[in-house]
C-alpha positions as CSV (number, residue, x, y, z in Angstrom):
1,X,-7.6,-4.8,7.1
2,X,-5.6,-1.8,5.8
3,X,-6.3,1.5,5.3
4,X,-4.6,4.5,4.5
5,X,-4.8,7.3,7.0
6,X,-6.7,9.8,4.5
7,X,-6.7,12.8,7.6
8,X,-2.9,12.8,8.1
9,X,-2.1,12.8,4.0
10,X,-3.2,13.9,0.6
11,X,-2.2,12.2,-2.8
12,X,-2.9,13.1,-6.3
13,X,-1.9,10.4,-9.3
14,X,0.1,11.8,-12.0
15,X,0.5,9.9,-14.8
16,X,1.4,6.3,-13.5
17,X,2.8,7.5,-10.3
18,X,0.9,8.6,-7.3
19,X,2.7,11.1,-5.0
20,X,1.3,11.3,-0.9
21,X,2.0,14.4,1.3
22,X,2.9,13.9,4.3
23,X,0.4,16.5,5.8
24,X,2.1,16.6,9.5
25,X,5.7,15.8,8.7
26,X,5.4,17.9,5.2
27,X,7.0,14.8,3.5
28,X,6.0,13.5,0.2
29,X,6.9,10.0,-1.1
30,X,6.3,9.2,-4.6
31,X,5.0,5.6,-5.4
32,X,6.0,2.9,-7.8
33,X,4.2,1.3,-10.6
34,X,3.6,-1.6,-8.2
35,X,2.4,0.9,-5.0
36,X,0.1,2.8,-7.3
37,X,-1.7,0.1,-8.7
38,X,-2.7,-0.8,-5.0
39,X,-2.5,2.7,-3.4
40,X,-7.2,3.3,-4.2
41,X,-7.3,-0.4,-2.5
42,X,-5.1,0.7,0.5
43,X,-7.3,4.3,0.6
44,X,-10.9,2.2,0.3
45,X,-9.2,-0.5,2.8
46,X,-7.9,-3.6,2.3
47,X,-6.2,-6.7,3.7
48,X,-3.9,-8.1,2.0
49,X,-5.0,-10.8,0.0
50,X,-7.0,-8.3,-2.1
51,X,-3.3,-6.4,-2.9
52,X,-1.9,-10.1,-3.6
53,X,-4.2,-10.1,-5.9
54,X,-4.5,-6.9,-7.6
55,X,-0.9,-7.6,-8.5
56,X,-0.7,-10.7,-9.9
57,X,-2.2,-13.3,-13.0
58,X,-4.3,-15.6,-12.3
59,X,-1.8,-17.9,-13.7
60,X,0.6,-16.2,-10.9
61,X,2.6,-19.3,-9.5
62,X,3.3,-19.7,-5.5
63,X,6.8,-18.4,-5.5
64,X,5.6,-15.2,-7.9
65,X,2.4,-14.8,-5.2
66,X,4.9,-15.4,-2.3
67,X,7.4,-12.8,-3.7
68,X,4.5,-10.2,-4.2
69,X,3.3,-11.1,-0.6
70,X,6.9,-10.1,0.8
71,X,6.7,-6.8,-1.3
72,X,3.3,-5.9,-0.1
73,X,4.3,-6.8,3.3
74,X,7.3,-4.2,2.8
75,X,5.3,-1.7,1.3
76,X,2.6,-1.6,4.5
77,X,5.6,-1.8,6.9
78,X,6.8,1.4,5.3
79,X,3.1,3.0,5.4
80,X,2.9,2.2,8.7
81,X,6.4,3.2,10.2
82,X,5.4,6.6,8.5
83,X,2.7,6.7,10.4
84,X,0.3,7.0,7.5
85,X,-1.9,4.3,8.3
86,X,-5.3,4.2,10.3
87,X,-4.9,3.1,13.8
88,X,-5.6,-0.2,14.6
89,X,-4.1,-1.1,10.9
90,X,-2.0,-4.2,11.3
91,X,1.5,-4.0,10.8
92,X,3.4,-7.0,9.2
93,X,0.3,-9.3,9.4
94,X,0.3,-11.6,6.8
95,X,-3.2,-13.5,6.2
């Protein structure tokens, strides 16, 4: 399960982009289409089957799943290097 560390950062969706702050390191990061759509699943927790899915058809192929697996994958690495995820959040685990 992953969950977005909603004590260190605050977000606010403009549009179709969400922007997080940073709240300790002052940085801000605005998301992606992609990110956004899966950034409330990420703040309500989630593993990441449930982003898979949230991103793709149900007539979403293998390789097309597989590709948006990597990108989620990348995505939570990022999260998680910026230290923006709740403890204990696994980093890199694919399920």
């Amino acid at each position: 399960m992953w969950q977005v560390n909603t004590d260190r950062c605050a977000w606010r969706q403009i549009r179709d982009r969400v922007v997080v702050l940073d709240l300790t390191g002052s940085v801000y990061f605005e998301l992606n289409p992609a990110a956004t759509a899966v950034w409330p699943r990420l703040v309500a927790g989630a593993d990441r089957a449930d982003l898979v899915s949230a991103l793709c058809r149900e007539a979403t192929g293998p390789d097309g799943r597989a590709r948006v697996g990597a990108q989620i994958d990348d995505f939570v690495l990022e999260l998680d290097r910026a230290g923006l995820l709740r403890d204990g959040s696994p980093t890199g685990r694919r399920e």
